[in-house]
TIMIGU-187932 format. One record per residue (C-alpha): x, y, z; residue in three letters. Coordinates in steps of 0.05 Angstrom, whole numbers, plus 5000, padded with zeros to 4 digits. Layout:
<mivos>
XYZala
...
</mivos>
This chain:
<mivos>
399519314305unk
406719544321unk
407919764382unk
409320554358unk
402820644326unk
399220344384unk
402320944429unk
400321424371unk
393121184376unk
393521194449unk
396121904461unk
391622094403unk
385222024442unk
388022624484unk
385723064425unk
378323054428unk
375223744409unk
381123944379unk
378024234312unk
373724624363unk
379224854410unk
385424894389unk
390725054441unk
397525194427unk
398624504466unk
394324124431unk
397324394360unk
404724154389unk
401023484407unk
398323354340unk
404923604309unk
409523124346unk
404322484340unk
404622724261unk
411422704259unk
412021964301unk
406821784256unk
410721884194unk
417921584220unk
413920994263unk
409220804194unk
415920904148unk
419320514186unk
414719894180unk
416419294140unk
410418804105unk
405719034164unk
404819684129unk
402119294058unk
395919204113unk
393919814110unk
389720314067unk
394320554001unk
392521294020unk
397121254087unk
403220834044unk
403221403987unk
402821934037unk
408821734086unk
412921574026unk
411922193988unk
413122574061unk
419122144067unk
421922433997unk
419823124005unk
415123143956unk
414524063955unk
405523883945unk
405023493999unk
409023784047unk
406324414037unk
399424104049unk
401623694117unk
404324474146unk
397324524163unk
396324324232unk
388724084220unk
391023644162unk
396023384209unk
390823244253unk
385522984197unk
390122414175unk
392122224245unk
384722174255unk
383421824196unk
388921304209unk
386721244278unk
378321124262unk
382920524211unk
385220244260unk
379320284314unk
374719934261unk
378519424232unk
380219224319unk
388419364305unk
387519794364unk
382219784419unk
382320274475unk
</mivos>
């Protein structure tokens, strides 16, 4: 796993509980890992064809400002819900182990 998303997934694990408690530094957290998220994964060459189709049609819509999906990825608990989701990914298929 490139070296980027293995920092995202790293630093992600500081965001336990946050559906439960969200702090105003948690939200800026889960905001700027979004945001590495989507220029690390966009920038990634044939590694990214290893992943789930969902997270490859996301970052490239996000990368050409599709209005729908932006407007859904404002939301600071979608942020966080794909960052999750990407990060259970990569937990279960071993790309990243703690």
């Amino acid at each position: 796993m490139h070296k980027c998303l293995t920092a995202i997934c790293k630093e992600f694990e500081n965001l336990k509980g946050f559906l439960e408690n969200q702090t105003p530094q948690k939200k800026f957290l889960v905001n700027k890992l979004f945001v590495q998220f989507m220029e690390c994964f966009g920038s990634l060459k044939e590694e990214k064809l290893s992943y789930p189709k969902e997270f490859i049609g996301d970052v490239r819509l996000y990368h050409e400002n599709f209005p729908p999906l932006l407007q859904k990825f404002e939301d600071v608990e979608i942020q966080y819900l794909m960052l999750s989701d990407f990060y259970d990914f990569a937990r279960l298929t071993k790309k990243y182990k703690k």
